[in-house]
Every structure is written in C-alpha cells, then in structure tokens.
DOZAMI-666622 format. One record per residue (C-alpha): x, y, z. Coordinates in steps of 0.05 Angstrom, whole numbers, plus 5000, padded with zeros to 4 digits. Layout:
BEGIN
NODE      x      y      z
NODE      X      Y      Z
...
END
This chain:
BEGIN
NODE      x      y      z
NODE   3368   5956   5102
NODE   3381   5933   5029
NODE   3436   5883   5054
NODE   3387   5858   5099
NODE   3328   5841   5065
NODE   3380   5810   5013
NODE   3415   5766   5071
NODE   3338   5743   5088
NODE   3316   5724   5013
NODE   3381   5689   5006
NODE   3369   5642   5074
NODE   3295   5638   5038
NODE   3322   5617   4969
NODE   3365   5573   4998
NODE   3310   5534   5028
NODE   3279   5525   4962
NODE   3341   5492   4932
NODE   3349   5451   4992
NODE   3274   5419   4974
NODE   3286   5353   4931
NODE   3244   5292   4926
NODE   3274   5233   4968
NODE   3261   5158   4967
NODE   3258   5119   5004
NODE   3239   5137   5072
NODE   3246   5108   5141
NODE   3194   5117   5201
NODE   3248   5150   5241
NODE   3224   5221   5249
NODE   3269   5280   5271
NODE   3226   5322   5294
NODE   3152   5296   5345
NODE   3088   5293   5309
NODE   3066   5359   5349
NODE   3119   5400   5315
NODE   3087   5363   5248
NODE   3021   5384   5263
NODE   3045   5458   5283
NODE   3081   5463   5209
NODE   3021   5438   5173
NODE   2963   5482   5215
NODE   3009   5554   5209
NODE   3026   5547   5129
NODE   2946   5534   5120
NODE   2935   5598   5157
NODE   2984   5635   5127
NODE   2988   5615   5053
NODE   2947   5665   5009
NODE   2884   5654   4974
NODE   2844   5692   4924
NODE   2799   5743   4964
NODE   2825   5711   5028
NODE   2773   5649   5002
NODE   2811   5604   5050
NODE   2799   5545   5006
NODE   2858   5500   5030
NODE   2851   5436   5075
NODE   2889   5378   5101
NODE   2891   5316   5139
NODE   2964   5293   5169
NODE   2966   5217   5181
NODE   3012   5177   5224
NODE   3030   5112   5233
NODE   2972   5058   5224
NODE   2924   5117   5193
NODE   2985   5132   5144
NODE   3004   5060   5122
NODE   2919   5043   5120
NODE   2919   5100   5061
NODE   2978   5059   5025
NODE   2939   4994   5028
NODE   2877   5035   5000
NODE   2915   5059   4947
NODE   2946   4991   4924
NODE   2870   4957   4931
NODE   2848   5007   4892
NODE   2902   5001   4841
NODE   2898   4925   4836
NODE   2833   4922   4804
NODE   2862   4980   4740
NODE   2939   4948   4738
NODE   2941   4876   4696
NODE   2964   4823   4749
NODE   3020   4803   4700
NODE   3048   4881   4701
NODE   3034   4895   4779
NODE   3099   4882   4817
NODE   3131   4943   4802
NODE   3063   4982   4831
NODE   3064   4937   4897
NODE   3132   4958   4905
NODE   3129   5032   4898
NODE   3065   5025   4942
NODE   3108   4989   4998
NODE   3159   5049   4986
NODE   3103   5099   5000
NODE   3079   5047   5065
NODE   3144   5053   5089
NODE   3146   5120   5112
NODE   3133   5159   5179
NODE   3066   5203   5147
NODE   3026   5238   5093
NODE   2999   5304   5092
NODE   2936   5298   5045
NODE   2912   5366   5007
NODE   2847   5380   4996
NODE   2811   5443   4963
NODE   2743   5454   5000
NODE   2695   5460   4941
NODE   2640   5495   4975
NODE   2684   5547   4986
NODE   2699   5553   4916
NODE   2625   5547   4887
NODE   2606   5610   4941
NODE   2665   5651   4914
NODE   2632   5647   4843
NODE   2565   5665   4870
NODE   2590   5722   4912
NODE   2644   5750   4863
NODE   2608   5724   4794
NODE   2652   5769   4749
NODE   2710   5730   4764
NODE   2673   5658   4775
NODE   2710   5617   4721
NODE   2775   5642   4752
NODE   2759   5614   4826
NODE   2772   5540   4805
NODE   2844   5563   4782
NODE   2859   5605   4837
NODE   2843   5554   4886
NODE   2883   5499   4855
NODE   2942   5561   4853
NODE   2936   5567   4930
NODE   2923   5491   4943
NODE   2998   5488   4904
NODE   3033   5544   4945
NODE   3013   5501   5016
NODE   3043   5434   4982
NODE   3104   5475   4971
NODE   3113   5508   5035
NODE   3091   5450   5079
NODE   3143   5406   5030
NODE   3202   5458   5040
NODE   3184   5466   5117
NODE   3188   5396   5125
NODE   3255   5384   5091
NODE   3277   5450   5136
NODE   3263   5406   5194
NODE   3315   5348   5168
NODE   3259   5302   5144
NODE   3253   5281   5065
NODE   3183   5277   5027
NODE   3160   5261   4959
NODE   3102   5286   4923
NODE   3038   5241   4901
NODE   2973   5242   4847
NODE   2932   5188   4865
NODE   2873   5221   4869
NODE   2814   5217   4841
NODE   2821   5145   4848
NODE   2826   5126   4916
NODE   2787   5193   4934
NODE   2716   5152   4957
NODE   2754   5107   4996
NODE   2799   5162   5035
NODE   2736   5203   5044
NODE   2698   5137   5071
NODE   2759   5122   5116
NODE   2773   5195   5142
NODE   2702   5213   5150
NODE   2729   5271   5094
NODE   2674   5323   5086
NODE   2646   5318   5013
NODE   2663   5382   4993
NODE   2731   5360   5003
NODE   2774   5356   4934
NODE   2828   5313   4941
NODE   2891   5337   4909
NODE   2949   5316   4925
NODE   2996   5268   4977
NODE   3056   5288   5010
NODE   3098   5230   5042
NODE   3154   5241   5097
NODE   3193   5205   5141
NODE   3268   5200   5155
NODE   3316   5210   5092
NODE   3354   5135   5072
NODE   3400   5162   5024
NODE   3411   5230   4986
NODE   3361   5257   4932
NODE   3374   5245   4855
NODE   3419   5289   4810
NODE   3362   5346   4783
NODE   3372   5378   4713
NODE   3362   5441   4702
NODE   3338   5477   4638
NODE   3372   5537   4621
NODE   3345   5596   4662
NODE   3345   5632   4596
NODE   3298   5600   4565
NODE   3242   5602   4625
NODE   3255   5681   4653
NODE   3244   5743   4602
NODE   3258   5817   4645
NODE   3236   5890   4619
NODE   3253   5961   4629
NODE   3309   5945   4688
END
C-alpha cells in the first residue's frame, strides 16, 4: 500500500515540475475547447475553500472573445504607458493576442462579505482564505493544462482593465478579478528556472 500511494504522489509531483511558464504561444490547440471547458468547470468544483465558501469563479475565452480582452488590455494601458516607452508593451500585448485562450479568475465577493457575517470570529481571515483558494485553482487549472500538452503563462492586469472586462463579459459585480491565465500551443521550450536552495525554504521537527 505504502509503495503505492508513493508511485501516485510521484506521477503527482511530477506534474508540478512539468508546469513552467511558456512564451510565446500559437492558436493551435491540442486538445477541443470542450475538453478546456471540462478541466476548468471540475478543478472549480473540486479545489477547497475555507468552510466549503465556494468563492472561486471563472470565465474561459476563445478566439475573438480571447484576443478582444488583449486589445482591452493594451487600450487600457495606452493611456498609463508614455508613447515614447510603449513598444515594448504593444509587443508583449500582441504575445498575449497571439494565443488560443485565457482562463480569467475571479473571487465572488459576496461570497466572501456573507462568510464574515455568518462566521464573524474569523471575518478578517475570509479575504485571505479566499485569495488562498482563488490561488490553488490557478495552479491546478495551469498544471492540468500543461498535462494536456498545451503551455500557459500567468497574468496581473487586473484592477486595471477590470471595468472594462466586467462591461464586456457582462461579469457580475461581485466578481474580483484576479488573475489571467493564457494558453495555446507551446512555440519553443520554457526558460532555464533557478532554484533556491531547498534548505533555506523547508525546516522539519520531531521525524
């Protein structure tokens, strides 16, 4: 039994290493959109959440929906980058344009707000926790992804594009923008990645 639960953590770890960021990315998908979709809806059932609160949401876009939040985002960007300075932005934007999807995250604040009414001993800790489940869903959507043969990088444009992506979407207002995943087909390998020593991040007692 102990060899294999230890064969199964392995096959999961090994996942986790195999997660990198990749640009840039091509439209050609290796997987349909359904079998998108089906990753995205059973990691936001499945992911924990403080109290079962259930706080997690997100929006998958394809094609024409996908490169329409790209153009948003360098609009928006245009009027805080100096004209002189912005070529560099347009390009990374294009980058971003250029692949098959994003999976926006959101954290559903009324959710949150009747956590800290219900459970008011622990209200100043609900905002945390959600934000700590919002993160476990862009990591297992990310990894899933990657498990399918597809590459994805990571993205923080909110809060500055979030008025325009909730105008566009129709995005409920309680809706908290987090975070932007982009996928699409891998165009090269990922970067080298340092790593710190594992000595300085991991302390163990009384093994």
């Amino acid at each position: 039994m102990a060899s294999s639960a230890t064969v199964n953590a392995n096959a999961v770890i090994e996942q986790f290493k195999n997660r990198r960021t990749y640009y840039p990315l091509s439209k050609d998908l290796s997987v349909s959109t359904e079998r998108i979709q089906e990753i995205v809806k059973e990691a936001i059932q499945h992911v924990p959440s403080s109290f079962n609160s259930q706080s997690n949401r997100a929006v998958v876009l394809f094609g024409a929906d996908h490169e329409k939040l790209w153009d948003i985002t360098t609009e928006v960007l245009k009027g805080i980058v100096p004209e002189d300075k912005f070529e560099p932005t347009a390009q990374r934007m294009a980058m971003f344009r250029g692949g098959a999807g994003t999976v926006m995250f959101f954290e559903d604040q009324d959710v949150v707000k009747a956590m800290q009414t219900n459970v008011p001993l622990y209200a100043e800790q609900f905002p945390v926790w959600a934000t700590q489940s919002n993160a476990m869903l862009q990591f297992a959507v990310w990894v899933a992804l990657e498990a399918e043969g597809l590459g994805a990088n990571l993205q923080h444009y909110n809060p500055i594009i979030d008025a325009k992506v909730a105008e566009q979407w129709k995005i409920p207002s309680s809706w908290k923008l987090s975070s932007q995943l982009v996928f699409g087909g891998r165009t090269g390998p990922a970067g080298d990645k340092a790593f710190n020593p594992v000595e300085d991040k991991f302390k163990v007692f009384g093994a």
